[in-house]
C-alpha positions in Angstrom: 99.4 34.2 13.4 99.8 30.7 11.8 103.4 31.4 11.1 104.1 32.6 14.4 102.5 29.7 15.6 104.4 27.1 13.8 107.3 28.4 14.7 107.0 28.1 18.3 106.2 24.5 17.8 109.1 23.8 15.7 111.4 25.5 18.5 109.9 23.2 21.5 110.3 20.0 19.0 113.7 20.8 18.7 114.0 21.0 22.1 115.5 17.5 23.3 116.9 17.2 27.0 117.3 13.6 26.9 120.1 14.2 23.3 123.6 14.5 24.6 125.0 18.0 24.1 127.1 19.3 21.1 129.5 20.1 23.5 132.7 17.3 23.9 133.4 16.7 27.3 136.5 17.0 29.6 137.1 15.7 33.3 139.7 16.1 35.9 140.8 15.6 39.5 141.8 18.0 42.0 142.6 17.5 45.6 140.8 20.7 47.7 142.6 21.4 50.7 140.2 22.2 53.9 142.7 24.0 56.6 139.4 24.5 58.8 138.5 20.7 59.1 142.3 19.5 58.4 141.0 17.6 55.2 142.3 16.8 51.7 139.0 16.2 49.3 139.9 14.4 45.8 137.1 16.4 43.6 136.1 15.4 40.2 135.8 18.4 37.6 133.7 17.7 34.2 133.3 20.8 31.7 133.0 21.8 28.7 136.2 20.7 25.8 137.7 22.1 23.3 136.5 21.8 19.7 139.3 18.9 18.8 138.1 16.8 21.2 134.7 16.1 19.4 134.3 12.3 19.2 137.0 11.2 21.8 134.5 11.8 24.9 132.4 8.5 23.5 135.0 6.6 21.8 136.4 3.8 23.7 139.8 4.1 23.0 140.4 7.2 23.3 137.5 8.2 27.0 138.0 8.5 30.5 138.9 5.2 32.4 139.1 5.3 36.0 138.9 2.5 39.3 137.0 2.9 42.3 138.2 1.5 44.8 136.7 -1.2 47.1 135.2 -0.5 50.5 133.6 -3.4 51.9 130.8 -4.3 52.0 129.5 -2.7 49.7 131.7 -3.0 47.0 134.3 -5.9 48.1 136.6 -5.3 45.1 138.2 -2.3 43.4 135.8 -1.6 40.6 137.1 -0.4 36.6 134.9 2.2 34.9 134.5 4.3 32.4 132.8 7.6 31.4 132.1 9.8 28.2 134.5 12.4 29.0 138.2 13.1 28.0 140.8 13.1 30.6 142.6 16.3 31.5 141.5 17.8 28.1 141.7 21.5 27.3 138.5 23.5 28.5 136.4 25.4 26.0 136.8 29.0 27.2 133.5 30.5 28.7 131.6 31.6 31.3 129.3 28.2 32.5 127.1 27.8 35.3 128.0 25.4 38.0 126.5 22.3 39.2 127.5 20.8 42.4 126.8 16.9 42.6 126.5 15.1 46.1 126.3 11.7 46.2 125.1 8.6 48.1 125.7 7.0 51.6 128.5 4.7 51.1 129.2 6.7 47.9 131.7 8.2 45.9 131.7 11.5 43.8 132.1 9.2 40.7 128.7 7.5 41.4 126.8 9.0 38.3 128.6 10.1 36.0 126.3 9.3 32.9 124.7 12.0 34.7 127.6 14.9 35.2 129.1 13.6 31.4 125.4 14.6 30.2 125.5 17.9 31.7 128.6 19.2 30.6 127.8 18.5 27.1 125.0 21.2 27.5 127.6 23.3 29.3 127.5 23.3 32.7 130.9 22.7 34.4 129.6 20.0 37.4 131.6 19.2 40.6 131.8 16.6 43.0 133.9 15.5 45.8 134.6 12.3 48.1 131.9 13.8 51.3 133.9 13.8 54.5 132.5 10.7 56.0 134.7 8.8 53.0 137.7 10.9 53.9 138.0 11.8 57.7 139.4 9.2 59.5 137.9 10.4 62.3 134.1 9.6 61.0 134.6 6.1 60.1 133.2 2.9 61.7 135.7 0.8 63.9 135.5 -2.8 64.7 133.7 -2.5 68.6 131.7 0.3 68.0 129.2 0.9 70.5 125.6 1.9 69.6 126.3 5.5 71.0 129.6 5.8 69.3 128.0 5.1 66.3 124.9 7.1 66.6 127.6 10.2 67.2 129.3 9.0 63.9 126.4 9.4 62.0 125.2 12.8 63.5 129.0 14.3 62.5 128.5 13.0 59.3 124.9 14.9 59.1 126.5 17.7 60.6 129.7 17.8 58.1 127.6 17.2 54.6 126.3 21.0 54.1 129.7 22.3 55.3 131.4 20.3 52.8 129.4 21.5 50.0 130.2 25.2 51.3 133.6 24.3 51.0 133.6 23.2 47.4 131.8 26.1 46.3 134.3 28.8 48.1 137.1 26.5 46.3 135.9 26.6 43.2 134.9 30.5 43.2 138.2 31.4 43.9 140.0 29.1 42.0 138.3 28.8 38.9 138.1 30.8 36.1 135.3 30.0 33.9 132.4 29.6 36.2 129.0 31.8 36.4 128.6 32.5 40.0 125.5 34.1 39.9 124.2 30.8 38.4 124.8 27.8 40.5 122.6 24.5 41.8 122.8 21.2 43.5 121.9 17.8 42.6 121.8 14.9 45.1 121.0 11.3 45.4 120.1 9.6 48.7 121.5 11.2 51.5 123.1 13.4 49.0 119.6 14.7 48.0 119.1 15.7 51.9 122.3 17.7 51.1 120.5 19.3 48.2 117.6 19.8 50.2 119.5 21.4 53.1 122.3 23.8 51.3 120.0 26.5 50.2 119.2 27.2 54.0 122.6 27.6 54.7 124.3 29.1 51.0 122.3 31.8 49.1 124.4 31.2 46.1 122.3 27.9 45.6 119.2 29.1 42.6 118.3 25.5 41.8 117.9 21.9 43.3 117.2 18.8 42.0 116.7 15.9 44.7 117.1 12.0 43.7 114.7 10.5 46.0 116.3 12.1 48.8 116.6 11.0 52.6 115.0 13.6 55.1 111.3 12.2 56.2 110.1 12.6 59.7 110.0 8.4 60.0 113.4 6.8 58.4 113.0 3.2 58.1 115.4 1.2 60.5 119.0 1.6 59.1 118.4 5.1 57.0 120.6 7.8 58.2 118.1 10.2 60.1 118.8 13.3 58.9 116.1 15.9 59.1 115.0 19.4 57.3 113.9 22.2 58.2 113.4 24.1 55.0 114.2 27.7 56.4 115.3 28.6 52.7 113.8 32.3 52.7 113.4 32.0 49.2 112.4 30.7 46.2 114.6 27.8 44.9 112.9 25.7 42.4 113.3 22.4 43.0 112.7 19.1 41.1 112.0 15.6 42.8 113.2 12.6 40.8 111.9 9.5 42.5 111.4 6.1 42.6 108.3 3.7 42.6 109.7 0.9 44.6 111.9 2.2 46.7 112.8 0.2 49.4 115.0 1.7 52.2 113.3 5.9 50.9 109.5 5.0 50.0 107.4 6.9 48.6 105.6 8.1 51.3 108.6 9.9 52.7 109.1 11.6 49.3 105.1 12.9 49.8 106.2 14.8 52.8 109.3 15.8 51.9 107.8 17.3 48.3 105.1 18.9 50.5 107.6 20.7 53.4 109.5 22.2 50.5 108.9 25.9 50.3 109.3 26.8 47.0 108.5 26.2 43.1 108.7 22.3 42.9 107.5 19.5 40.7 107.7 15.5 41.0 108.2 12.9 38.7 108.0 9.3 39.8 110.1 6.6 37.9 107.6 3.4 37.6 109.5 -0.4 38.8 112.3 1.3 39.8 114.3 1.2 43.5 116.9 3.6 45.2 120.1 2.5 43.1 118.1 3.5 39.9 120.2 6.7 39.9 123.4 5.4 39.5 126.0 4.3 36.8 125.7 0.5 36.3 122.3 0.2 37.8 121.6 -3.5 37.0 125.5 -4.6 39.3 124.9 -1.5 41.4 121.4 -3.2 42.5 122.2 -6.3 42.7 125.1 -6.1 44.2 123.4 -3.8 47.1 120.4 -6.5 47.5 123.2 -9.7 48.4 125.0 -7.3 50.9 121.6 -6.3 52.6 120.7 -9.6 52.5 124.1 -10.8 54.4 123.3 -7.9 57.0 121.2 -9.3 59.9 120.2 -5.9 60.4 119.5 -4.8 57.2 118.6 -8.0 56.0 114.6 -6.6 55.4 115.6 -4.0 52.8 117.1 -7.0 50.7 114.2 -9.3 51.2 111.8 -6.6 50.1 114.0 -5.2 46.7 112.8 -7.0 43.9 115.3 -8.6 41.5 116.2 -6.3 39.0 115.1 -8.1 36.0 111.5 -6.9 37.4 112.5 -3.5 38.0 113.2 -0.5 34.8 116.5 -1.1 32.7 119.3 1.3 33.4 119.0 2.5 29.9 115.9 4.0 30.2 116.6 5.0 34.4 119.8 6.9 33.3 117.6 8.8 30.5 115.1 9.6 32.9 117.0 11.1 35.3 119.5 13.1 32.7 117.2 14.4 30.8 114.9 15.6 33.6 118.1 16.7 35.5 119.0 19.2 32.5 115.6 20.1 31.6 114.8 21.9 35.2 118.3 23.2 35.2 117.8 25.4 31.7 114.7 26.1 32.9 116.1 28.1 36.3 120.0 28.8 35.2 120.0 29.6 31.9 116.1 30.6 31.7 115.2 28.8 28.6 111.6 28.9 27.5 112.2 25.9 25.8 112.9 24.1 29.2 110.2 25.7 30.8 107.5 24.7 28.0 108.9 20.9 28.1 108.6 21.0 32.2 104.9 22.1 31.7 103.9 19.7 28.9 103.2 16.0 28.8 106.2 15.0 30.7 104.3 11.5 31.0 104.0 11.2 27.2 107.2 12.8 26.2 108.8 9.5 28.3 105.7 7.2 27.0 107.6 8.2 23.6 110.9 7.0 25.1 109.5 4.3 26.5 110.1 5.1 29.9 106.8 4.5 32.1 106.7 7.7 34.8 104.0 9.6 36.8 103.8 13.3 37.5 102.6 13.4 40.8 100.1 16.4 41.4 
C-alpha cells in the first residue's frame, strides 16, 4: 500500500500545468470565407510542430513576429509583437483537440497569445479569429452616430459573436485534418468570455469552457456592452472562471452571479491586485495604455479614475502564469480526462500559486 501510495504522489508532483509543453509550436493565418454573412475572417492557427523545430518556438531569432495594427483609440499606433511559435512550420501529425479563443471588445484574435502558444505546446491545436464587429464594415462606429444607431450597433455585434464562433468551428471541421471533434472548448476574455458562456446553448460540440472574467451580469456598469445569458445549455459543460480582484469596468460582483446562473460543473479562482487587461499579452502597456484612453473619454472617464496604476496591481509574469496554467489544467481535466488535472483542480490551488508566488482565492 505504501508503494502504491507513493506512486500516486510522485505522478501529481510531476504534474505541472504552469511548465510549457514538450511540444514546439507552430502558427499560421488563414482567411475563412463566410458566403452567409458576406465576410472574409483572417484566423490565427497555433498547433502542435514538428520534431526539428524544437527550440526555434522561444528563440528570438528564429519565433513568430507579427504587427497589429492600430485602431484608435485604443491603440493609436500599429503595434510589433512577438510570440513563442514558428511561423508556417510543419504540423506534427495527430489527432488534437481544439480550442477556440474569443477575444476582447476592441480586440484582436492575437490578444493572448502567451496563452494559445502555451496550449499548443500541450497539444491542443487553438483557433482564433478577428470577431465580426472588427471586420464588417457594416458594424462599425461612424463620425455622427446617434445614440439609437449606436445602441443597434452594439446589439448586431451581440447578435453576430455566437454565430461567428459557429462559423469557425464548421470551417475548421471540414477543412482540417488533424483535429478531435469530439473534443472541443472555448476560452474567452471580456466580452469574449460572454461568448464562451453563450456558445454551448447554441453548439453541442462545445465539452469545456473557461471564462476570463467575462461580461454578462444583469447590471453592466455604464459603458459595458450589455450582453446577457440565459444559460439554456441542457447539459453539463464544465466550466472554469478566471477573474480578477480589481476589476474595474466587470467587478466582482457581476462574476458572483454569473458563476452562480451557470448550470453546470464550475469552479472560481480570483487573481488578487489585478484588473480586466490582466489577461492579455503585455499587461503592464496593455493597462496603461487602456487607463490614459478612458481617462481622455468624458464618458468613460470613471473607469480610468478608478484603475489603479499598475505598478500597484500583479506583474504580468505572474497574471500570464495564472491564467495559462489554470487555462490547461481544466482543459486536461475535461478533454483529454487526465487524473492528474483533475487531482491538481481539487487540491490547494491557493498554495500550489502561494508556491509561484501568485496571490489568488478560490472562491467557494
Amino acid at each position: 500500500m505504501l508503494s502504491t501510495v507513493s506512486s500516486q504522489t510522485s505522478k501529481a508532483i510531476e504534474y505541472d500545468p504552469f511548465l510549457r509543453g514538450r511540444f514546439p509550436v507552430g502558427v499560421r493565418t488563414i482567411q475563412a470565407s463566410d458566403a452567409a454573412r458576406d465576410r472574409l475572417f483572417p484566423c490565427e492557427i497555433w498547433y502542435p510542430a514538428a520534431a526539428q523545430y524544437a527550440g526555434q518556438d522561444l528563440a528570438p531569432a528564429t519565433q513568430d513576429s507579427f504587427t497589429i495594427p492600430a485602431a484608435p483609440p485604443l491603440r493609436p499606433v500599429d503595434k510589433q509583437r512577438s510570440q513563442d511559435a514558428v511561423r508556417n512550420a510543419a504540423a506534427l501529425p495527430g489527432n488534437y483537440p481544439l480550442v477556440i479563443f474569443s477575444h476582447h471588445s476592441g480586440g484582436h484574435r492575437l490578444a493572448a497569445t502567451f496563452l494559445h502558444t502555451h496550449l499548443s505546446s500541450h497539444g491542443y491545436v487553438v483557433a482564433a479569429l478577428d470577431h465580426s464587429e472588427t471586420v464588417a464594415k457594416e458594424l462599425k462606429g461612424r463620425d455622427g452616430e446617434t445614440f439609437e444607431q449606436l445602441a443597434a450597433r452594439v446589439d448586431a455585434w451581440i447578435s453576430n459573436r455566437v454565430p461567428d464562433v459557429r462559423f469557425l468551428l464548421d470551417y475548421l471541421l471540414g477543412s482540417e485534418t488533424n483535429l478531435d471533434s469530439s473534443r472541443i472548448g472555448i476560452v474567452g476574455h471580456s466580452f469574449g468570455g460572454w461568448t464562451a458562456l453563450a456558445a454551448p446553448e447554441a453548439d453541442q460540440r462545445i465539452r469545456a469552457v473557461v471564462a476570463l472574467a467575462p461580461a454578462g451580469s444583469s447590471n453592466p456598469k455604464p459603458g459595458v456592452i450589455p450582453a446577457k445569458l440565459s444559460f439554456n445549455w441542457g447539459r453539463d459543460v464544465p466550466t472554469l472562471f478566471l477573474v480578477a480582484e480589481n476589476d474595474i469596468p466587470l467587478p466582482l460582483d457581476g462574476m458572483y452571479e454569473i458563476f452562480g446562473g451557470t448550470p453546470a460543473t464550475k469552479q472560481m479562482v480570483i487573481l488578487r491586485r489585478a484588473d480586466h487587461g490582466h489577461f492579455l499579452d503585455h499587461i503592464e502597456e496593455e493597462h496603461e495604455s487602456a487607463r490614459k484612453m478612458l481617462l481622455e473619454r468624458k464618458e468613460l472617464a470613471w473607469m480610468g479614475e478608478a484603475m489603479r496604476p499598475i505598478a500597484e496591481l500583479c506583474s504580468g509574469e505572474k497574471a500570464n502564469l495564472f491564467v495559462r496554467g489554470l487555462t490547461l489544467c481544466h482543459l486536461d481535466a475535461i478533454l483529454k480526462q487526465q487524473e492528474e488535472a483533475r487531482r491538481f483542480l481539487a487540491g490547494d490551488i491557493e498554495s500550489e500559486l502561494a508556491a509561484r508566488a501568485v496571490d489568488v482565492l478560490v472562491h467557494k
